[in-house]
N, C-alpha and C positions, 0 to 999 in steps of 0.2 A: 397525443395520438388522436388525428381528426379525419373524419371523412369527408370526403367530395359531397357535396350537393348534387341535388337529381339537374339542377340548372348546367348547361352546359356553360354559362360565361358566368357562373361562379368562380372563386379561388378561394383553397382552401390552407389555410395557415398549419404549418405544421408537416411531418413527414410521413411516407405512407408507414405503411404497415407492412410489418418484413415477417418473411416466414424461414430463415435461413435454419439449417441445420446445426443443430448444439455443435457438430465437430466443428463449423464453419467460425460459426459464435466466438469455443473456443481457443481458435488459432489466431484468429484477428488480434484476439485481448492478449495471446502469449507472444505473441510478435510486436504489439503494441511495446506493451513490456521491457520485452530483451532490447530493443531501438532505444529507450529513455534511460533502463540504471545503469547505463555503462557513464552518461554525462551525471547522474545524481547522487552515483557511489561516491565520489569524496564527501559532500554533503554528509552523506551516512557514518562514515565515519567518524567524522569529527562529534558527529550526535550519538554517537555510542559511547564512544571513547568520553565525552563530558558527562554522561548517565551513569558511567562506570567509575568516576573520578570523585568520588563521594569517600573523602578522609575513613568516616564511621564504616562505613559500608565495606572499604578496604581493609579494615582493622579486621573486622568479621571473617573476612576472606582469605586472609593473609595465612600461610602455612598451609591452607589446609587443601592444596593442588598440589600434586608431586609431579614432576616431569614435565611441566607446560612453560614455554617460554614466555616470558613477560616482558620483551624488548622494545618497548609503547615509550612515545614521545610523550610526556606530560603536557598538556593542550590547555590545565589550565583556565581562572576566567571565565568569560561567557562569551568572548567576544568569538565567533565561530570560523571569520576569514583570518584572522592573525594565526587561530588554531590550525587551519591550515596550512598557512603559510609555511609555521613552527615543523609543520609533520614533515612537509616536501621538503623542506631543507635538509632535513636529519634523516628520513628515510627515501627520498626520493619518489621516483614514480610508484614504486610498489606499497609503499606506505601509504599513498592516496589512496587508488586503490586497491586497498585491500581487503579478500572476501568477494572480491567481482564475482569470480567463478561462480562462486556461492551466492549472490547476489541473483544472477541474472536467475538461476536454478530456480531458486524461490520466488523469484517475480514469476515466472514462469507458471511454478504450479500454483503459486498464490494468484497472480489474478489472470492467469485463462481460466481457473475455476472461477474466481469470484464476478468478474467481468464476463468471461464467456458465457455459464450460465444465468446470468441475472435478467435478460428480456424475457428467456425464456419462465425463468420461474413467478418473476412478473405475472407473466401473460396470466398462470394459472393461479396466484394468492388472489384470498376474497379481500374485500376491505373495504369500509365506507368512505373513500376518497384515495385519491393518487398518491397524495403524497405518502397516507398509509401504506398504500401496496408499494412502494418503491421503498419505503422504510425497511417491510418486512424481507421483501425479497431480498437486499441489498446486505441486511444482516444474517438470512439463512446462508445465500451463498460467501459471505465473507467467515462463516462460523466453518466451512466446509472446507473453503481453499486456504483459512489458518492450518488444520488438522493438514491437508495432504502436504502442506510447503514446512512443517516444525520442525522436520531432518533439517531441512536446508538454514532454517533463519536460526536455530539452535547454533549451526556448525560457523555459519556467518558472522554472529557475534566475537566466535571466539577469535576467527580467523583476521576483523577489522582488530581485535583487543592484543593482535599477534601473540594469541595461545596456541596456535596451531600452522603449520606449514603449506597444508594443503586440506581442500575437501575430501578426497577420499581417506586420508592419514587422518584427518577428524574424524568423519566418521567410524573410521576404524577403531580410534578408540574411545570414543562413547560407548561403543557396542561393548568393547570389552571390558571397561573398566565398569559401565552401568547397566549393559543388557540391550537386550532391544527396545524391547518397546519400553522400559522405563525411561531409558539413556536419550534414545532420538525423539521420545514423545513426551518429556520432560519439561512442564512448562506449557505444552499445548494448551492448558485450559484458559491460560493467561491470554495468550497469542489468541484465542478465539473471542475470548472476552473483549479485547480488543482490535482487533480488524471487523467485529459484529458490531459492537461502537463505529468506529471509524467508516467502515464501509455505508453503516447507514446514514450518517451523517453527510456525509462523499455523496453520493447518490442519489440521495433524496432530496438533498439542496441544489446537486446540478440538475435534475430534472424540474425542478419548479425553479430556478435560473433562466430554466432552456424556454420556460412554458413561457416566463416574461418578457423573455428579449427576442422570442421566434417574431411577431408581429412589426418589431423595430427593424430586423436583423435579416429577415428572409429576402430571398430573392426568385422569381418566376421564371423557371427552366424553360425552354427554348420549347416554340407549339406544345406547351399544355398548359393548362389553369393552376397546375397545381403547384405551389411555393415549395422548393426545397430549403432545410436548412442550409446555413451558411458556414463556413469555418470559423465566421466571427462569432456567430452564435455559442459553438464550442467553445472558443478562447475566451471569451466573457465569461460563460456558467462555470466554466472550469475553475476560472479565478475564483468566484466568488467561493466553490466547493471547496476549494483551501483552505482558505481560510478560516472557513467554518471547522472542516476535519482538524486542522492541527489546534483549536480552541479544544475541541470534546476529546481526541484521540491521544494527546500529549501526555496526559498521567499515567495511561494505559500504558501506553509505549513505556513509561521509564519504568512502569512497575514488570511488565515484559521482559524489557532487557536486563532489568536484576537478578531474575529467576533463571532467564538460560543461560546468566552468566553464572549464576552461585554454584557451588557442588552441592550434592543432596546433602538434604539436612539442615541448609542455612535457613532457610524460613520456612515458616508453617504453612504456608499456601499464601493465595495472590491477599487477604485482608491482612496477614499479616505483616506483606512485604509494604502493600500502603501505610501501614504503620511505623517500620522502621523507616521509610523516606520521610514521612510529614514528622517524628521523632527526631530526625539526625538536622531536617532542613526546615520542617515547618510544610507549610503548604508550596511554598517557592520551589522544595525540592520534586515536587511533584512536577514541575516545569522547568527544570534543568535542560537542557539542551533545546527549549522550543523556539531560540530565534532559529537556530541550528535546523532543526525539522523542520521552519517553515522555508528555510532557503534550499532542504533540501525537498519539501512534501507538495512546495508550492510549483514550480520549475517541474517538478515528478506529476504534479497532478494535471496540470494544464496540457503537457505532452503527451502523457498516458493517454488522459480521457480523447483528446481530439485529436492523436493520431489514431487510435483505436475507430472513432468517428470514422475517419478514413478510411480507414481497411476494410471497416460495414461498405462503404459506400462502393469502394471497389469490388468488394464481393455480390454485391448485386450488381454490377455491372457484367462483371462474368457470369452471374446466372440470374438473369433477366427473371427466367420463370419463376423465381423464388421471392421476386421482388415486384407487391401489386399493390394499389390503391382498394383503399376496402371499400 
């Protein structure tokens, strides 16, 4: 974030300074969203479904669900495209995607919360450097938009794991079989502990990405001095922010999926469930599915991030006055 020089035939690298509206913010990142996990839902599955396919883990689990179907292609392996492959054969298009509904749901309220408000809460964290403040903000709003999307990535799990028919038939019975707020917010504190990892990791490596390849990557808008970023600039940081996210986010994730896949009672909270995976698997079990997650988190993150990009940039096209150089 750089300002114009008082020089008028200065250039100034970098983009201006946006004042858009948190609804604005918002929608951009839940529409970013809904555009990308309709192509990264198979992806997700196959990395659920490999997190859940732990011998030990299933022995634990075994009997102790009544009424859930359990009609899952065995996937097997680590290899994640044959897993695929294996699923579309046997269950066809619905078996890929499966949990979309649910999928999109949660992208939705997970990251318009976490992406929608993150410039804004940026703007206001203190911090002795940027990449602190992009840390912090990045993990407040990823701790926030886990809590409001845990209905959904609860119901989602079960729905790729074909425990369940539908989202609203899921939901329905978590509520009754576990309550409300225990049943649909079951697991939440995992989900936050993770996408608060994850999100900072995400965020704070694409902004200091963005900060290094702006100077390479920019290009000077038509009569003014001032350098807009580029799409390449996105598509670059984006990549690198993958990469990074699924190194620090991947253990999280599988200890995640354990908890809102177990019924109450199987584990003692989120230190214990990292126990029973680095016990059943060693520390490798902690990275069960991450070729999986990065063919799904990589593809997810570059699209996410820089069509969201996009959708900023068209909304300060339609409100000009919201969009100024400081």
């Amino acid at each position: 974030e750089h300002s114009q020089t008082m020089a008028p035939a200065a250039s100034t690298v970098g983009p201006a300074k946006h004042t858009r509206s948190l609804g604005v913010e918002v929608g951009a990142a839940a529409l970013a969203a809904t555009c990308v996990v309709t192509v990264t839902n198979p992806m997700e599955v196959v990395k659920t479904r490999l997190q859940l396919e732990d011998s030990k883990a299933a022995a634990r689990l075994s009997g102790s669900r009544s009424g859930a179907p359990t009609t899952t292609t065995p996937v097997g392996g680590q290899n994640p495209v044959a897993s695929l492959v294996r699923i579309a054969r046997s269950e066809g298009v619905r078996g890929v995607q499966a949990g979309l509904v649910a999928g999109i749901l949660y992208q939705q309220a997970m990251n318009g919360t976490r992406l929608g408000a993150y410039d804004t809460v940026k703007a206001v964290v203190p911090g002795p450097s940027e990449a602190v403040r992009s840390a912090v903000a990045a993990a407040a709003t990823g701790v926030a938009g886990a809590f409001v999307a845990s209905p959904f990535f609860r119901v989602k799990v079960r729905l790729q794991n074909r425990q369940e028919v539908g989202v609203a038939s899921g939901l329905h019975r978590i509520v009754k079989e576990e309550g409300l707020l225990q049943g649909l917010f079951r697991g939440a504190n995992a989900a936050m502990l993770r996408v608060a990892v994850g999100s900072a990791a995400q965020l704070s490596s694409y902004d200091a990405a963005k900060r290094r390849l702006r100077p390479v990557l920019t290009t000077t808008t038509t009569n003014s001095s001032h350098k807009e970023e580029s799409a390449s600039v996105h598509l670059a940081a984006s990549a690198v922010a993958s990469g990074v996210v699924v190194l620090v986010m991947n253990p999280f994730d599988c200890v995640s999926t354990r908890i809102y896949h177990a019924p109450k009672g199987v584990y003692a909270g989120i230190l214990d469930c990292f126990k029973v995976a680095v016990q059943t698997d060693g520390v490798r079990g902690l990275y069960r599915g991450a070729f999986a997650h990065y063919l799904r988190i990589g593809p997810h993150t570059v699209l996410t991030l820089t069509v969201w990009e996009q959708f900023k940039l068209l909304a300060d096209r339609f409100f000009p006055e919201r969009s100024r150089s400081s």
